[in-house]
matplotlib code that plots the C-alpha trace (Angstrom):
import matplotlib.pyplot as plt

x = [-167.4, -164.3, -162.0, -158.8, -155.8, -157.7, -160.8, -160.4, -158.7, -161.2, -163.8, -162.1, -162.0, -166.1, -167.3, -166.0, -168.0, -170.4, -171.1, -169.4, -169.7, -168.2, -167.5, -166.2, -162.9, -163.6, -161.2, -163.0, -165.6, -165.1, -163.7, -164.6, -164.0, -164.3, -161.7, -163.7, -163.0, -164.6, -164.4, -165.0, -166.0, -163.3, -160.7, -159.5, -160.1, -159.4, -159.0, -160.8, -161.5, -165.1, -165.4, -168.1, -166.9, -168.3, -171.4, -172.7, -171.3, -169.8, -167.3, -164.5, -160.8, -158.9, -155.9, -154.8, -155.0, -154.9, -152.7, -149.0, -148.2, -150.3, -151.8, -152.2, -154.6, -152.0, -150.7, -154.3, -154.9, -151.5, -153.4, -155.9, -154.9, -152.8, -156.0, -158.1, -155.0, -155.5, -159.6, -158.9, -157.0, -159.9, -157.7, -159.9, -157.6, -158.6, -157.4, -154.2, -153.8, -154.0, -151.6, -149.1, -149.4, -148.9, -146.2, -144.3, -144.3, -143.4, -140.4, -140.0, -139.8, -138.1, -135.5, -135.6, -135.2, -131.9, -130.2, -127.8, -128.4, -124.9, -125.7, -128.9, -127.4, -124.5, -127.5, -129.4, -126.4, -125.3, -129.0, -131.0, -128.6, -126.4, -128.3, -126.0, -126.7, -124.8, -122.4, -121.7, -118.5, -116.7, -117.8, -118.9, -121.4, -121.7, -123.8, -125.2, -126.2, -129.3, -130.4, -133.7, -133.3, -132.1, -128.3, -128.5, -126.8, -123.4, -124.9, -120.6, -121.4, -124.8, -124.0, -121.2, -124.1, -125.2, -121.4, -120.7, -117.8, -116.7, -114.0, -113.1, -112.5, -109.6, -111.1, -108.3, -107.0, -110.2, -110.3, -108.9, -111.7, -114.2, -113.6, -115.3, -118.5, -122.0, -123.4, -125.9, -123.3, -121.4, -124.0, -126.6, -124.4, -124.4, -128.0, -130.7, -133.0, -135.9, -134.4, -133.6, -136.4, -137.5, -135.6, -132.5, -133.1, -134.2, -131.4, -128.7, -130.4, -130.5, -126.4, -125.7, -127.8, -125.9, -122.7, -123.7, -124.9, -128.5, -128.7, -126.6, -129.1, -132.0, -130.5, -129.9, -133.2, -134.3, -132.1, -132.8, -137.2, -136.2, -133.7, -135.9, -139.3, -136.7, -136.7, -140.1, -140.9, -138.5, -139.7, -136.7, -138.3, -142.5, -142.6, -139.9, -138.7, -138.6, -142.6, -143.8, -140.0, -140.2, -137.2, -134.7, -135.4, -138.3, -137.7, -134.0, -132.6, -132.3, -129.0, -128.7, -124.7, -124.0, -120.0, -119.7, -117.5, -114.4, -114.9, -115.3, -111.8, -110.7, -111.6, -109.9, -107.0, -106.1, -107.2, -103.6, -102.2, -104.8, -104.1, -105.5, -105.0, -105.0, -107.9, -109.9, -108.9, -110.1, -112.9, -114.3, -113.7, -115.6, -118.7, -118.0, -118.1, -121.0, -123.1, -123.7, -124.0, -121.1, -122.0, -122.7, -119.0, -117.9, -119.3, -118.9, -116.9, -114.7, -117.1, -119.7, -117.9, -117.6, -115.1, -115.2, -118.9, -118.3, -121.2, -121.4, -123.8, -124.5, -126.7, -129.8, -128.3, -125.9, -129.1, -130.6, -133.2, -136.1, -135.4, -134.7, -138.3, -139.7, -141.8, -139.5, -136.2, -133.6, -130.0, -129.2, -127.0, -124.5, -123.3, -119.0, -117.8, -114.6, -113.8, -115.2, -113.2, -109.6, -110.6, -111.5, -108.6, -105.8, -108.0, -107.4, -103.7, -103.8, -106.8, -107.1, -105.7, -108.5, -112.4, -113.3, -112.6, -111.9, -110.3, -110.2, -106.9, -103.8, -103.3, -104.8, -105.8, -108.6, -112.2, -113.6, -114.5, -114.3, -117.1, -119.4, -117.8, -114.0, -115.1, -116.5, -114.1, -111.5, -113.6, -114.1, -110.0, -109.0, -111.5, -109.3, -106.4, -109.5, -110.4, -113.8, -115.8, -118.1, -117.8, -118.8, -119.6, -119.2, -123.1, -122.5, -121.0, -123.7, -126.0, -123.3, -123.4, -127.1, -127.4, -125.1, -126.7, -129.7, -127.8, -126.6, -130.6, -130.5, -134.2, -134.9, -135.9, -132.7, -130.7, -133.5, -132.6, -128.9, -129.1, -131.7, -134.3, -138.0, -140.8, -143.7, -146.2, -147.9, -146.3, -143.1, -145.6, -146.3, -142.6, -139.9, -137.9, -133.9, -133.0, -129.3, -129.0, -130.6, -128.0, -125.3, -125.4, -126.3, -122.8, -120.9, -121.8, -121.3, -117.9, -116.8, -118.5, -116.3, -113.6, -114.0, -114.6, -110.8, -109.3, -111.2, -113.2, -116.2, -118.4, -117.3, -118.1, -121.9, -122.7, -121.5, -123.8, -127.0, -126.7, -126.4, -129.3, -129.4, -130.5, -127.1, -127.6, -129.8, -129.2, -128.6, -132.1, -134.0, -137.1, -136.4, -133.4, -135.7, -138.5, -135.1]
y = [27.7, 26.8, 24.1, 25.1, 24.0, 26.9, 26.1, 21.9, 22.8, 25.0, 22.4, 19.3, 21.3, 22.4, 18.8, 17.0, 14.5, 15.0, 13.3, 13.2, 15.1, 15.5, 18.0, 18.3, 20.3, 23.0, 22.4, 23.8, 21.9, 19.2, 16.9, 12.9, 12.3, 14.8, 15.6, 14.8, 15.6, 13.9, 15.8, 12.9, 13.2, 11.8, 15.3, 13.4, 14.0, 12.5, 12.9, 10.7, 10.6, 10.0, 8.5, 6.9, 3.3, 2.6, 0.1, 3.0, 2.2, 5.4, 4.6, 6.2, 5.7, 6.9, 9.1, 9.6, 11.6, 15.4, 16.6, 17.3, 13.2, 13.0, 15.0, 18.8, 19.8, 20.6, 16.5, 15.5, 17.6, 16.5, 12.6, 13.8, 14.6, 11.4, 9.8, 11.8, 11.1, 7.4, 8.0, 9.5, 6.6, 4.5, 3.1, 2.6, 4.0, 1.9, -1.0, 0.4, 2.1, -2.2, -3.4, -1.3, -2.0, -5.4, -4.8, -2.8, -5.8, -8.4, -6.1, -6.1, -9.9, -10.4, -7.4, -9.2, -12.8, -12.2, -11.7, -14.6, -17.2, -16.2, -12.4, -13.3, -15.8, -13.1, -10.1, -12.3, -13.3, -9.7, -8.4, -11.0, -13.2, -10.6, -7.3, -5.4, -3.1, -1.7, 1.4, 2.9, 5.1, 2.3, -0.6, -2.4, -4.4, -2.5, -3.1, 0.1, 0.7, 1.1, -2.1, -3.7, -6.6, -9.1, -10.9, -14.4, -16.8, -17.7, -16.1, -17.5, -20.9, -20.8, -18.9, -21.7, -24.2, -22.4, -22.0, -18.2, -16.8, -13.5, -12.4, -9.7, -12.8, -15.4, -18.6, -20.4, -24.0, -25.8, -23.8, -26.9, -29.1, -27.1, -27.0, -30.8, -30.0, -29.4, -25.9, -24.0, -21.5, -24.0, -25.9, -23.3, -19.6, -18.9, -19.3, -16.9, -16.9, -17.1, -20.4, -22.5, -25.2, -27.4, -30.0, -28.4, -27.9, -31.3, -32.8, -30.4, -31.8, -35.0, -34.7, -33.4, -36.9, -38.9, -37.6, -38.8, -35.8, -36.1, -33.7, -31.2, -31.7, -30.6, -27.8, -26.4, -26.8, -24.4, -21.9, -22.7, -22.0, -19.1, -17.6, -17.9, -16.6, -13.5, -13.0, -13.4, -10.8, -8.1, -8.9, -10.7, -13.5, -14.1, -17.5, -19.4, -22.5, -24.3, -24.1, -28.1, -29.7, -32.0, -31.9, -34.6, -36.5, -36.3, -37.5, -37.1, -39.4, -37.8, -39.3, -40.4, -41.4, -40.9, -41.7, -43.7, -42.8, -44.7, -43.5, -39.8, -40.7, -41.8, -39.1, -36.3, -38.4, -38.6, -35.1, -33.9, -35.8, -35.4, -33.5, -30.2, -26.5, -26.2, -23.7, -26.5, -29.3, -26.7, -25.8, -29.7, -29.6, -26.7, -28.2, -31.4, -29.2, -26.3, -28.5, -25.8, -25.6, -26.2, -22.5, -20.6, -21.2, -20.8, -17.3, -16.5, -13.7, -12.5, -9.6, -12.6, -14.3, -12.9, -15.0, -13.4, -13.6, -17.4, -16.6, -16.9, -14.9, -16.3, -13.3, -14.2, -13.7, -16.7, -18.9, -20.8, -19.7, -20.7, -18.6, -15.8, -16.3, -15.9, -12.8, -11.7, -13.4, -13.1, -14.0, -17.6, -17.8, -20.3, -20.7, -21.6, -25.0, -24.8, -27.1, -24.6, -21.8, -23.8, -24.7, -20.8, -19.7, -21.5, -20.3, -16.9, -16.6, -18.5, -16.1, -13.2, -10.3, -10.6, -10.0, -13.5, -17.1, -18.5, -16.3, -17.8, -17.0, -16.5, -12.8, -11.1, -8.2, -10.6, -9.9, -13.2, -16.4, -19.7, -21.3, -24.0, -26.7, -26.5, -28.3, -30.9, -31.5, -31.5, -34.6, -36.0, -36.1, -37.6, -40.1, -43.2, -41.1, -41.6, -45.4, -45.5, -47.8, -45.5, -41.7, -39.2, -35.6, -32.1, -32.2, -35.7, -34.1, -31.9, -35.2, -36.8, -34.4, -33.7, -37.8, -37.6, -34.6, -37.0, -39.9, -38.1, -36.9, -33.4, -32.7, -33.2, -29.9, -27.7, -30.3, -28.6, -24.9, -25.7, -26.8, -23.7, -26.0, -24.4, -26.7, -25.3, -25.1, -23.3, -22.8, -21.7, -18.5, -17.9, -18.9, -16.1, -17.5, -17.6, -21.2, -19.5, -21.2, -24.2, -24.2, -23.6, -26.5, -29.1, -27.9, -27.6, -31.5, -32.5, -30.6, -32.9, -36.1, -35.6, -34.8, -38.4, -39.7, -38.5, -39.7, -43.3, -43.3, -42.3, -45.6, -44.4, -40.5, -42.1, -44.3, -41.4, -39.2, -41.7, -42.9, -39.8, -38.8, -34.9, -34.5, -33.2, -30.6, -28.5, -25.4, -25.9, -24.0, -25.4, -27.2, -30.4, -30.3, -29.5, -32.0, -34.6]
z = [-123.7, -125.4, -123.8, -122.7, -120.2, -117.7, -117.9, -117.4, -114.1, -112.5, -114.1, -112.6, -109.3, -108.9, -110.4, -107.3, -106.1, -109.1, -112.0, -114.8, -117.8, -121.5, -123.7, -127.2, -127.9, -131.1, -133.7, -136.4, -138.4, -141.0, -139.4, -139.3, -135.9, -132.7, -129.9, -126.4, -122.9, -120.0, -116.5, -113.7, -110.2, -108.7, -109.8, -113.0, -116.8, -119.9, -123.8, -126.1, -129.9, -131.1, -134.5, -136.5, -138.1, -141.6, -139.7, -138.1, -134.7, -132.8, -130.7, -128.3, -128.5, -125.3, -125.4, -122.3, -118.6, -118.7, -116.1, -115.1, -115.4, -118.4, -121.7, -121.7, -124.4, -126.9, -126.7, -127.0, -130.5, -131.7, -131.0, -132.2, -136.0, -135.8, -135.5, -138.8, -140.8, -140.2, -140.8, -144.2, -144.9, -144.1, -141.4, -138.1, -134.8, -132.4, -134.3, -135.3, -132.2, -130.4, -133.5, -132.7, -129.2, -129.7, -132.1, -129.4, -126.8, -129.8, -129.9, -126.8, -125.8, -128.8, -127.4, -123.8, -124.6, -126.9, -123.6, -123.4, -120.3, -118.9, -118.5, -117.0, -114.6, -113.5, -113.0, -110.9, -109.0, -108.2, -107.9, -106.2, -104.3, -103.5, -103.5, -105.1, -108.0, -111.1, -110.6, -113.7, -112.4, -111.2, -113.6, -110.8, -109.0, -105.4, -102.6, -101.1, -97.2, -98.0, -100.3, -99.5, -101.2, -98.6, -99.6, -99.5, -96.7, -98.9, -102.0, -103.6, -103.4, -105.1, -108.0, -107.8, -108.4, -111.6, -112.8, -111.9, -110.6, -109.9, -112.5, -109.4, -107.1, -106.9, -107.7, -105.9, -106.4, -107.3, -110.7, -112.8, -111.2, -111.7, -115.8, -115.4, -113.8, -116.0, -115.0, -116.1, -117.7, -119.2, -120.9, -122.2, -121.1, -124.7, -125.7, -125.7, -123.0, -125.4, -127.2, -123.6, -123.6, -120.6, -122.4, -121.8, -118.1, -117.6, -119.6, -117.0, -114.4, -115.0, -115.6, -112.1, -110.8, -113.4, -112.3, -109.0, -107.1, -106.7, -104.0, -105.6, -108.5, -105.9, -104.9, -108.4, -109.7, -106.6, -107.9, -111.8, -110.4, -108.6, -111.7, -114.2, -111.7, -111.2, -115.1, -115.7, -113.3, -114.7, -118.1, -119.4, -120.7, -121.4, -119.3, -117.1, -118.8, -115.2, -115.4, -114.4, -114.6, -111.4, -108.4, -109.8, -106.7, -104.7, -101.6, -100.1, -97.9, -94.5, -92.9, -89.8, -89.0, -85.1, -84.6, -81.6, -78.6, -80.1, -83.4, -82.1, -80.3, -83.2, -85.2, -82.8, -82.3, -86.1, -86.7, -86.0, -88.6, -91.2, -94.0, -93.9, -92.5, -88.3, -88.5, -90.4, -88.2, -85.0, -86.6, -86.9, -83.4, -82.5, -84.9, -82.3, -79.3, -79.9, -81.9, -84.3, -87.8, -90.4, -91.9, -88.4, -87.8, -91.5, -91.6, -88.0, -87.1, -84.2, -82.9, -82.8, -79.9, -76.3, -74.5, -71.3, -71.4, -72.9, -75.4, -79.0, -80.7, -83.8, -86.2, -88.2, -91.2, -90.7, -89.1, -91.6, -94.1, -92.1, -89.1, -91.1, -92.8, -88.7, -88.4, -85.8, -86.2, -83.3, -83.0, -81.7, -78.6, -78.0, -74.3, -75.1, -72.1, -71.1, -74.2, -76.2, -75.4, -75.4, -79.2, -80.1, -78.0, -80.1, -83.4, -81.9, -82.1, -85.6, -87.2, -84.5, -86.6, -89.1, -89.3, -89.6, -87.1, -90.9, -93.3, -96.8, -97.4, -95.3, -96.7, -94.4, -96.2, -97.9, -95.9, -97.6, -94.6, -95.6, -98.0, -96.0, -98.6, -97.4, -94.0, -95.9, -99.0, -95.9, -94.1, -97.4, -98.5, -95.0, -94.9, -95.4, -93.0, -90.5, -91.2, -90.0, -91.8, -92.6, -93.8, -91.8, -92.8, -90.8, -90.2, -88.8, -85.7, -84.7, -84.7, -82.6, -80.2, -80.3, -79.6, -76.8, -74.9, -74.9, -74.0, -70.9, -70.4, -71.1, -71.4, -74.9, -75.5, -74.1, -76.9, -79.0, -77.7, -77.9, -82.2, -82.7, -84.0, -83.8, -82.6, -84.4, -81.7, -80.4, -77.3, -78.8, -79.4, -75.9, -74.2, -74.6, -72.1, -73.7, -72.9, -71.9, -68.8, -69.8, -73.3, -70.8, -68.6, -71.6, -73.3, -70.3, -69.4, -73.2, -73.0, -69.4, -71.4, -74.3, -72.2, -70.5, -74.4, -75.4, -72.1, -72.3, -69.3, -70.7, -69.5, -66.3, -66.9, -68.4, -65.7, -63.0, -64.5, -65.2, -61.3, -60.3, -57.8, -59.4, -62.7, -65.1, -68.1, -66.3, -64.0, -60.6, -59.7, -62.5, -61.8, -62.7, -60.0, -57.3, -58.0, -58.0]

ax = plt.figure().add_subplot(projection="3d")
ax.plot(x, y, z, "-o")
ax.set_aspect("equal")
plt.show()
């Protein structure tokens, strides 16, 4: 019976769960090599050309699927006379049919890797750390409703870290000092991604320790791994360049500066005077206070804080990356003490008006919070307006108060509850209790302690509280209270 498009589809329909079975397409005689057709059981077919190579060896040479998504029978003779043209030439298919293949992804790479490093750098910014993609009516990188890929806590300051900044954003003051520092833009933007060697990630590296940032150094070759890991699976470039180039330092330094009780005195006391915005010098405060992350109150926004409730809700995307890796992440909740709430009231009439605790800028139509670094460059420039004899950062106050809470023996893990920290047991599994009450009374009795630390008295507040015949930090009902 002669094949046709008919005939194949009422074929492929009755052989079902058969066997398979071939047939040769009639396209008149004389020819070297024959059109076939194989019908399969699984309601597939395909086109192949059978040809005889000059060894006596018969062999097949696939075209393609029939169907809708692949070859109807007229595509399949059209490949097919491709291929006698070749056989007249003496040329075999199959291999000409592989060199061209490999020809067309030489091409290919060769196509992909002329991309400079600097466009790469800005479409991984937008697309991976942001989740934004390419809108060609306005000429813009967007970020639809309905992205899945997941934007990155403070995706700004990373692409920072790899030297990008967004032409449609005001780069503010720090754009002079910025000129200085070795990026990945400024150092290899103009290469090809094909021509960037290890070498030349290892030697950009090994600038950011030299300048004296070893940590910084760290933190861009996670980006640099997961940059050029991005590109390698969009088919930018053929292998990542990172491949086997070591973290600059292996092991970092954990630190572990607690400011004493005069030196936290100190440090409020001299806050008014310091140079620097009021919302930044209340904000130091409030890291002193809620023990809480420098970029949870950074990013934190108005609609996160319930004053009336005197809770702070602080989302997942703000926590850091670990939670957010949780199978079920949840929101963190920060009970607000009085001390709290005096700090976020006065931030209220300063930044009310807006979206965000910190705006960026004072003009209030700008939607942008403060970047993680301003609390710290801020610490960092008053540091000899402070005088303590040794520097402390913004992370350094959610230790101090962490290392009071204990002091004043709040059960070690509400302080735990209270800084969001996961224990990685087991029993964290099974206990979905909130901690809430528990959070509340360790903040509220770090807010009176710190209280008594600003006023002087607080050997009196600490001794009150460690002769005290009721355990402090902990609800009134709690267990602990009632076996005291």
């Amino acid at each position: 019976m002669k094949v046709t498009d008919t005939w194949l589809r009422t074929e492929i329909a009755k052989n079902r769960g058969k066997r398979r079975f071939r047939r040769t397409v009639d396209r008149g005689a004389g020819r070297k090599g024959s059109l076939m057709v194989t019908v399969y059981g699984n309601g597939t077919a395909a086109f192949s050309v059978r040809y005889t190579r000059p060894d006596g060896t018969r062999v097949f040479m696939p075209l393609g699927a029939f169907g809708d998504a692949g070859l109807s029978l007229a595509d399949a003779a059209d490949a097919h006379d491709e291929a006698l043209k070749l056989l007249a030439k003496h040329i075999d298919p199959i291999e000409e049919q592989q060199r061209r293949q490999a020809e067309a992804e030489r091409m290919r790479l060769e196509r992909a890797g002329a991309d400079s490093v600097a466009n790469i750098v800005e479409e991984f910014v937008h697309r991976q750390l942001r989740g934004e993609e390419w809108d060609e009516r306005s000429r813009r990188w967007v970020r639809e409703g309905k992205a899945s890929t997941k934007t990155r806590k403070c995706p700004d300051q990373a692409a920072a870290l790899l030297g990008y900044f967004d032409p449609n954003k005001p780069r503010g003051k720090r754009k002079d000092k910025r000129k200085n520092v070795r990026t990945l833009i400024s150092e290899l933007g103009h290469k090809k991604a094909r021509d960037v060697t290890r070498r030349d990630l290892v030697a950009l590296l090994d600038g950011i320790v030299d300048r004296g940032a070893p940590i910084t150094a760290n933190r861009v070759h996670a980006l640099l791994v997961q940059m050029w890991n991005w590109a390698v699976a969009r088919e930018i470039i053929a292998m990542s360049p990172m491949y086997g180039v070591p973290r600059p330092i292996s092991t970092e330094k954990r630190r572990a500066r607690v400011l004493t009780a005069a030196e936290v005195r100190t440090f409020w006391t001299k806050l008014s005077t310091a140079d620097m915005a009021e919302p930044t010098r209340l904000a130091l405060k409030l890291l002193l206070a809620t023990a809480q992350r420098r970029g949870e109150i950074t990013q934190a926004r108005w609609d996160h804080f319930d004053l009336d409730g005197k809770t702070w809700t602080i989302p997942v995307e703000l926590l850091k990356s670990s939670h957010t890796r949780r199978e079920n992440p949840e929101s963190h909740q920060v009970p607000l003490s009085a001390l709290a709430l005096e700090l976020l009231s006065k931030l209220k009439t300063l930044t009310g008006d807006g979206t965000y605790v910190l705006p960026a800028r004072a003009d209030k139509r700008s939607d942008d919070p403060y970047s993680e670094g301003v609390l710290s460059r801020a610490a960092r420039a008053n540091a000899k307006h402070f005088g303590l004899k040794e520097r402390f950062t913004p992370h350094d106050l959610r230790r101090t108060a962490a290392s009071f809470m204990t002091k004043l023996k709040v059960p070690r893990l509400h302080v735990e509850k209270v800084l969001n920290h996961s224990a990685g047991d087991i029993a964290e599994v099974y206990d979905r209790h909130d901690y809430l009450r528990e959070k509340r009374a360790a903040l509220e009795l770090w807010g009176e302690h710190l209280a008594a630390i600003l006023e002087g008295r607080e050997r009196e507040h600490l001794v009150e509280i460690l002769e005290s015949r009721e355990p402090r930090g902990v609800p009134a009902d709690h267990p602990q209270r009632l076996r005291a």
